[in-house]
C-alpha positions in Angstrom: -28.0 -11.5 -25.7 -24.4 -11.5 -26.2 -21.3 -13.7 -24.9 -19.4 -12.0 -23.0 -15.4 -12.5 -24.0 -13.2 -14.1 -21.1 -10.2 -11.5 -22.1 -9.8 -8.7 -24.0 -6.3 -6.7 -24.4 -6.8 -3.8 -27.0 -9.4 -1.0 -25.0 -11.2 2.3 -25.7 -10.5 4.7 -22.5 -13.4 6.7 -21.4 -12.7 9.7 -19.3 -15.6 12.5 -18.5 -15.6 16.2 -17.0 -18.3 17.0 -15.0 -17.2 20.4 -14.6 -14.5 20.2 -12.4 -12.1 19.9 -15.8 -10.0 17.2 -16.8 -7.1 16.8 -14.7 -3.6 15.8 -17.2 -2.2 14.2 -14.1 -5.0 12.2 -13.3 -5.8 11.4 -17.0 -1.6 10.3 -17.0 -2.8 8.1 -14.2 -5.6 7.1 -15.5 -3.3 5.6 -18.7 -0.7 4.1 -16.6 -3.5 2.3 -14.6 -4.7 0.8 -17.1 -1.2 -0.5 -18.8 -0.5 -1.7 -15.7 -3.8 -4.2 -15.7 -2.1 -5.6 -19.1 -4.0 -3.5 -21.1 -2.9 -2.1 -24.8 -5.3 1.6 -24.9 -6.0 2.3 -28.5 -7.9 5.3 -27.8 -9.3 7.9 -25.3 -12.7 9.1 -25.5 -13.3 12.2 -23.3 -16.3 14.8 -22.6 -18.0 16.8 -20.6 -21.5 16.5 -19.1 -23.4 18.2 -16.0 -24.1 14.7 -14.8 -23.7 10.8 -15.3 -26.4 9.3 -17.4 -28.7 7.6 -15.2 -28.7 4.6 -18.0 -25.0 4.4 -19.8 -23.4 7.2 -17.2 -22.8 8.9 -21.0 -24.5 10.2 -23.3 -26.4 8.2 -26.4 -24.6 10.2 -28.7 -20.9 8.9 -26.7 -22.0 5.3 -26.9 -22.4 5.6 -30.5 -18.4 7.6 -30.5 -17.2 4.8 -28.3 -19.2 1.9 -30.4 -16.9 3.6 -33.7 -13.6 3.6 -31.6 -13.8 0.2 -30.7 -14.7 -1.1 -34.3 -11.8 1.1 -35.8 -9.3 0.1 -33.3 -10.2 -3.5 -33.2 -10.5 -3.1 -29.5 -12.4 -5.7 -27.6 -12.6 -3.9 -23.9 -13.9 -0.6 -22.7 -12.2 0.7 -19.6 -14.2 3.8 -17.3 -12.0 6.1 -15.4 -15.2 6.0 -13.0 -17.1 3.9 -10.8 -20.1 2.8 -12.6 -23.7 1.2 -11.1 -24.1 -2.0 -11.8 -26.9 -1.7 -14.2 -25.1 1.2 -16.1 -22.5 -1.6 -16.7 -24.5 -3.8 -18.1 -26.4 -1.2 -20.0 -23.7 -0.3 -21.7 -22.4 -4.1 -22.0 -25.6 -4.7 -23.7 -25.3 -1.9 -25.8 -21.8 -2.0 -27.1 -21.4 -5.8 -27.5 -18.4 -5.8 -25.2 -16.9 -6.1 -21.8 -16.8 -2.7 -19.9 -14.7 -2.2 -16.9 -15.1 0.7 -14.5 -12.0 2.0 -12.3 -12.8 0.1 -9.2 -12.7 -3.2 -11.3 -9.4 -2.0 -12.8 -7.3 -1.5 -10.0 -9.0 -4.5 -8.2 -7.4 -6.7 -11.3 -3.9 -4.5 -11.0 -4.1 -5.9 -7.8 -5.0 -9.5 -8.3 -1.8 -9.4 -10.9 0.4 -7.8 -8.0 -0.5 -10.0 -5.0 2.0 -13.2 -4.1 1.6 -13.8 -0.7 -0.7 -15.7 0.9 -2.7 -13.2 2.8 -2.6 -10.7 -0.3 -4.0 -13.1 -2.2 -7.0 -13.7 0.6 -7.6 -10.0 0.5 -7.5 -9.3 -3.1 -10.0 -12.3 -3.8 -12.1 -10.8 -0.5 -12.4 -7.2 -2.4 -13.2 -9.0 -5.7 -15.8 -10.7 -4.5 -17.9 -8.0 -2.5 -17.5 -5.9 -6.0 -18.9 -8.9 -7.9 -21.9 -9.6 -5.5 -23.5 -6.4 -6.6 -22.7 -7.0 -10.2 -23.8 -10.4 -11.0 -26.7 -9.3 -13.2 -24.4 -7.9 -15.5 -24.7 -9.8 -19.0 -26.5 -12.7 -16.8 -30.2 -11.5 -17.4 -31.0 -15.3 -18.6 -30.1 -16.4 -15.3 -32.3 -14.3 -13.5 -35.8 -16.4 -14.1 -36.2 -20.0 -13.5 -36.3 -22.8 -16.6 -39.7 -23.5 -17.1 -40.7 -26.6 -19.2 -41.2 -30.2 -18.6 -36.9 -31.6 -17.5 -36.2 -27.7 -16.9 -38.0 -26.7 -13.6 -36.0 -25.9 -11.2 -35.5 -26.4 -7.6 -36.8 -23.4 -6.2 -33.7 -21.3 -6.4 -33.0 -19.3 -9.6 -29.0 -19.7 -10.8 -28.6 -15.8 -9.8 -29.7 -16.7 -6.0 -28.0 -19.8 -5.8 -24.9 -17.4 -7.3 -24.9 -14.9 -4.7 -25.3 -17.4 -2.3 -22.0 -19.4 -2.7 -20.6 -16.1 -2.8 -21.6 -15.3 0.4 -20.2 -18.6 2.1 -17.1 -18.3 0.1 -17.0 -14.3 1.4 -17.5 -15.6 4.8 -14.8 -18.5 4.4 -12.3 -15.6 3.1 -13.0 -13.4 6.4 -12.7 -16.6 8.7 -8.8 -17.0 7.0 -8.1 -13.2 7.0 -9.3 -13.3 10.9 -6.6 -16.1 11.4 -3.6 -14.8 9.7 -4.5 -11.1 11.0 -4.0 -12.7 14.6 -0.9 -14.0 13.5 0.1 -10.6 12.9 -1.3 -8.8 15.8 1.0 -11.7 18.0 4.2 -10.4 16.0 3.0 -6.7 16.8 2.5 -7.6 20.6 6.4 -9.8 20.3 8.0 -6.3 18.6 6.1 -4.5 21.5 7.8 -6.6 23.7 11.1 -5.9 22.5 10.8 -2.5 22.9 11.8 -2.4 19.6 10.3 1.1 17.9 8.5 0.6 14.1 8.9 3.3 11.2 6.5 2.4 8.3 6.6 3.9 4.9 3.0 5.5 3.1 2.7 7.2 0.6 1.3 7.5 -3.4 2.0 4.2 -5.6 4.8 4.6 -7.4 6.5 7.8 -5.1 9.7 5.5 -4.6 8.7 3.5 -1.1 10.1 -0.2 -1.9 13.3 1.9 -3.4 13.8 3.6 -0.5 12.9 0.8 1.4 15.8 -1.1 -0.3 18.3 2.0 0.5 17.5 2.2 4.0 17.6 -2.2 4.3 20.0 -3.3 2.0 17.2 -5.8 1.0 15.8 -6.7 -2.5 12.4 -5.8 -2.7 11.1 -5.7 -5.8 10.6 -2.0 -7.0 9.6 -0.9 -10.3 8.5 2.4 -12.4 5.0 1.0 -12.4 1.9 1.4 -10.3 1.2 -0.9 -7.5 4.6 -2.6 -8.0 4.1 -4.2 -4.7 1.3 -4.8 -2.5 2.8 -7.1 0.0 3.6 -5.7 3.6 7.7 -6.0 4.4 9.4 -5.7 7.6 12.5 -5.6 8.0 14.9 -4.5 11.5 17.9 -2.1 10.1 20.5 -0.9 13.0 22.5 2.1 11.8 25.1 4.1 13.7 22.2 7.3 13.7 19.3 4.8 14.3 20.1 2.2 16.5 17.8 -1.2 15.8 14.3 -0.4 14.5 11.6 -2.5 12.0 11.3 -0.7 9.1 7.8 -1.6 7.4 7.1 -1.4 3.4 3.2 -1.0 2.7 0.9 -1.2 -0.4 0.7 2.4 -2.0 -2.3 4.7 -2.7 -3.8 6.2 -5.2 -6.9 8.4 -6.3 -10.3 7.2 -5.2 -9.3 3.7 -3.8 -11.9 1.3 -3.7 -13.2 1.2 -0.5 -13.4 -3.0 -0.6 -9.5 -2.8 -1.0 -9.5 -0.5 2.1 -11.7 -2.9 4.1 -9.6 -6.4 2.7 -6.7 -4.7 3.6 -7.3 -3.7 6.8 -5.1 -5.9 8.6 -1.7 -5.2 6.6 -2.8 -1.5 7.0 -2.5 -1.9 10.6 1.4 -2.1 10.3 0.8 1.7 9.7 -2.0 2.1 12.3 0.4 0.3 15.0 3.8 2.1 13.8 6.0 4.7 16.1 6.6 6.5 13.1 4.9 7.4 9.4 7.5 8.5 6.9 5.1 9.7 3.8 7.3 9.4 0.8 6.4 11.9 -2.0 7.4 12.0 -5.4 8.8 15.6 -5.4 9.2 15.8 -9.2 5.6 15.1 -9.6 3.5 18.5 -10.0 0.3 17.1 -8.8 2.0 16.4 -6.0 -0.1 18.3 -3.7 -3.4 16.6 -4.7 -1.5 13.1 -4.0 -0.2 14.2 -0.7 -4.2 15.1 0.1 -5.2 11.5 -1.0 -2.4 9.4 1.2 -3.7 11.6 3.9 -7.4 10.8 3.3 -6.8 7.1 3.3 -4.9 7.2 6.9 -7.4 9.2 8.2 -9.9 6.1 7.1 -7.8 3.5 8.6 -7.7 5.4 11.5 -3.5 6.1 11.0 -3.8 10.3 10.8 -2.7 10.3 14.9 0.4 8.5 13.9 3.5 11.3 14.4 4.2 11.8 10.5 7.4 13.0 8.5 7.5 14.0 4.7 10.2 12.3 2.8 10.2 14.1 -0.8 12.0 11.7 -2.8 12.7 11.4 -6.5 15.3 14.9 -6.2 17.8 13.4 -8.9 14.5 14.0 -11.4 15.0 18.1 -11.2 18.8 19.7 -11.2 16.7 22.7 -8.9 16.4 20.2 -6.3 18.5 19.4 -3.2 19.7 17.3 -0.1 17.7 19.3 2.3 16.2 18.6 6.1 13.0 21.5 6.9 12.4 22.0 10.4 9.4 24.0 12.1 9.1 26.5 14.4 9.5 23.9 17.4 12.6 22.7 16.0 11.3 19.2 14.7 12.2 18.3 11.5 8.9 17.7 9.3 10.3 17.3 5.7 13.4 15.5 4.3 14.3 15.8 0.2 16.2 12.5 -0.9 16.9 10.6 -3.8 16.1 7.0 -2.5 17.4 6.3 -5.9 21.4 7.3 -6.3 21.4 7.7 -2.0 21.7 11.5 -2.0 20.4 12.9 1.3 20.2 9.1 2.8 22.5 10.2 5.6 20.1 13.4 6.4 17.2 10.8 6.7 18.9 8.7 9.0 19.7 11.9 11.2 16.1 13.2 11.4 15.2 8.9 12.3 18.0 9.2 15.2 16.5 12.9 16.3 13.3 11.4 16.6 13.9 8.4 18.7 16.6 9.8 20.6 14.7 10.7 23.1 14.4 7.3 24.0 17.9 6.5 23.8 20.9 7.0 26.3 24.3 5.7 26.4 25.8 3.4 28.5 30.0 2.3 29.3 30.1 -0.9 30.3 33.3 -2.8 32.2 32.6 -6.6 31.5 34.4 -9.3 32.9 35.4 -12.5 30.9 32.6 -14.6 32.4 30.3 -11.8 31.0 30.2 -13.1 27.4 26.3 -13.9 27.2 26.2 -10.6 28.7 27.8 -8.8 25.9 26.4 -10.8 23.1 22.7 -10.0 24.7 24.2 -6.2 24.2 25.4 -6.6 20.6 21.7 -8.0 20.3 19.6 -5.3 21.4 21.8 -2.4 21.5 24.2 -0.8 19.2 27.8 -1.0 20.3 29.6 2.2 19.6 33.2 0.8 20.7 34.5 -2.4 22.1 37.9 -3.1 23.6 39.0 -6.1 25.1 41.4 -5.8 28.4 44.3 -7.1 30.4 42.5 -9.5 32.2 40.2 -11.1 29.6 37.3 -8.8 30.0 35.7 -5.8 27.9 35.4 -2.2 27.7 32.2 -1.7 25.8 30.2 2.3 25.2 26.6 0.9 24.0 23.5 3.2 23.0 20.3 1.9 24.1 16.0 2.4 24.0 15.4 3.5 27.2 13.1 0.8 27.7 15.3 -2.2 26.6 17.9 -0.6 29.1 15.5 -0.8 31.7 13.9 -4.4 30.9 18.0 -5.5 30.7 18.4 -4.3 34.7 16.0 -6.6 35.4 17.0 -9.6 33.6 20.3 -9.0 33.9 21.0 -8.9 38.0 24.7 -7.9 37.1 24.4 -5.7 34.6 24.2 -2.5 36.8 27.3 -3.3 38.4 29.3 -3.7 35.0 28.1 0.1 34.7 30.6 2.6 34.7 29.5 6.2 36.3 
């Protein structure tokens, strides 16, 4: 029996083919994944097999390679770019004196890292813990009998039972605060409803440039980095451009290859800003040349959370990366535009963007001149409020002469709260 270390920084990389071939980009991804966990690779260990080991998911012969990497490189971790069983993990625990983490616990500890709010923190401790209840026996085989011996019976309840059983009340505790702050969230959704006021969220692959786009289209400071999972907490924020008019604008946690279903389940109520949004704009790192496989995974994962009915538009971002590429809107054969290439980065093709945003909704808009009087200052601030206000001009006698664009549906909800508004209208 071994003690299994509480930390361990230097790590052996484990990567297999099972005769689909090793993928660069992914094994790329694979690297940066684990980096971004805090972790210093020394080496990658790679081969190819028909089929995982049903005891150490590799071969005999690769447990002894991996045993020499670790003890040349001084490394005290071994990281799986797979999901392992829980008794192959603590087979191979067992067998090469060390902790081993497969990909599911990897990006479930990126995750933990990245997490500041509370409810993030809720559903990254959520996911941990239904991925921990199936591995408790790992490296715990001594608590899995009772003590035996006259002071060392037990109660009744071996340590592994009595385990798994504070995990499930703490699990259930977890679900009970998720519930709550998810209801918080659903009474925003039904308040923005309310307003009429339409919500664009941004998907896509971690690390294809959301939050910097984000930041673009805002003017806010959300933290955005060249790393995966750079943020994982949902933002809103309302921009109101001259091609837009007012709209939320939502920033979500990113994707990536085989997400663990738990973080797909804990997450389920931030995912809803996408299920619940007017609009999807799927950014894509349009430099990257697996591009295409990344595109197929953001699409998978809306299509689990329900989110693939949601009208969709491609933002390929990340142009300043290749001279070939440019400011560029693609339209199909109906005339809607379906892809936009950007640079969220230095701003080129921002403006193109924002043009496709104010095509989309403007079928909801319409424009309104407006002939206040001087009493009708609550009346014009109310318009500043919900509207965007193309021109303004104050006259003679005190009043204004305002040309305002509107939703539709606000302009409608304002003629009935409003009881002089219609005749302010000029025809």
């Amino acid at each position: 029996m071994f003690e299994r270390p509480k930390s361990g920084e230097r790590a052996v990389l484990v990567y297999l083919d099972f005769g689909k071939g090793i993928d660069p980009e992914a094994s790329e991804e694979f690297w940066d994944l684990a980096v971004s966990a805090g972790a210093q690779p020394t080496s990658v260990i790679s081969g190819k097999r028909a089929r995982p080991d049903a005891r150490h998911f590799v071969g005999t012969g690769k447990v002894d390679e991996i045993k020499d990497s670790l003890v040349e490189s001084e490394a005290g971790l071994v990281i799986f770019n797979h999901q392992l069983s829980p008794s192959q993990e603590r087979n191979l625990e067992a067998a090469l004196s060390c902790r081993v983490v497969d990909r599911t616990g990897l990006i479930l500890d990126i995750f933990a890292q990245r997490a500041d709010s509370f409810e993030g923190k809720l559903q990254v401790e959520l996911a941990q813990l239904r991925h921990l209840s199936t591995r408790l026996v790992r490296g715990w085989t001594h608590l899995e009998r009772q003590k035996g011996g006259i002071g060392l019976r037990g109660p009744g309840e071996t340590q592994l039972e009595t385990d798994r059983r504070l995990l499930g009340v703490r699990i259930t505790h977890l679900r009970q605060r998720l519930e709550k702050v998810e209801s918080q969230r659903n009474q925003g959704r039904r308040a923005r409803k309310r307003a009429d006021m339409p919500t664009v969220s941004l998907v896509g692959y971690t690390n294809a440039g959301k939050s910097t786009l984000f930041n673009r289209l805002s003017g806010s400071a959300v933290y955005a980095a060249d790393q995966l999972f750079a943020t994982l907490d949902p933002t809103l924020r309302r921009i109101d451009t001259v091609e837009t008019g007012p709209l939320i604008l939502a920033d979500t946690v990113g994707f990536v290859r085989d997400l663990p279903h738990d973080l797909v389940a804990a997450f389920k109520s931030t995912l809803q800003e996408t299920t619940s949004a007017d609009l999807l704009l799927h950014v894509i790192d349009a430099a990257n040349p697996s591009r295409a496989s990344q595109i197929a995974e953001v699409n998978s994962v809306l299509r689990q959370i329900g989110a693939d009915e949601v009208p969709q538009i491609e933002v390929y971002n990340k142009i300043d990366a290749d001279e070939q590429l440019q400011p560029k809107i693609e339209w199909d054969e109906e005339g809607l535009a379906v892809r936009v290439w950007l640079s969220a980065k230095n701003g080129e093709g921002i403006e193109l963007l924002l043009q496709v945003l104010a095509g989309f909704f403007q079928q909801t808009q319409s424009r309104h001149s407006l002939r206040l009087e001087s009493t009708d200052g609550r009346l014009r601030a109310k318009l500043y409020e919900v509207g965007r206000v193309i021109s303004d001009q104050a006259t003679e006698d005190g009043g204004w002469e305002m040309d305002v664009t509107l939703a539709s549906r606000e302009f409608n909800r304002l003629l009935q709260q409003e009881v002089l508004l219609e005749q302010r209208l000029i025809t």
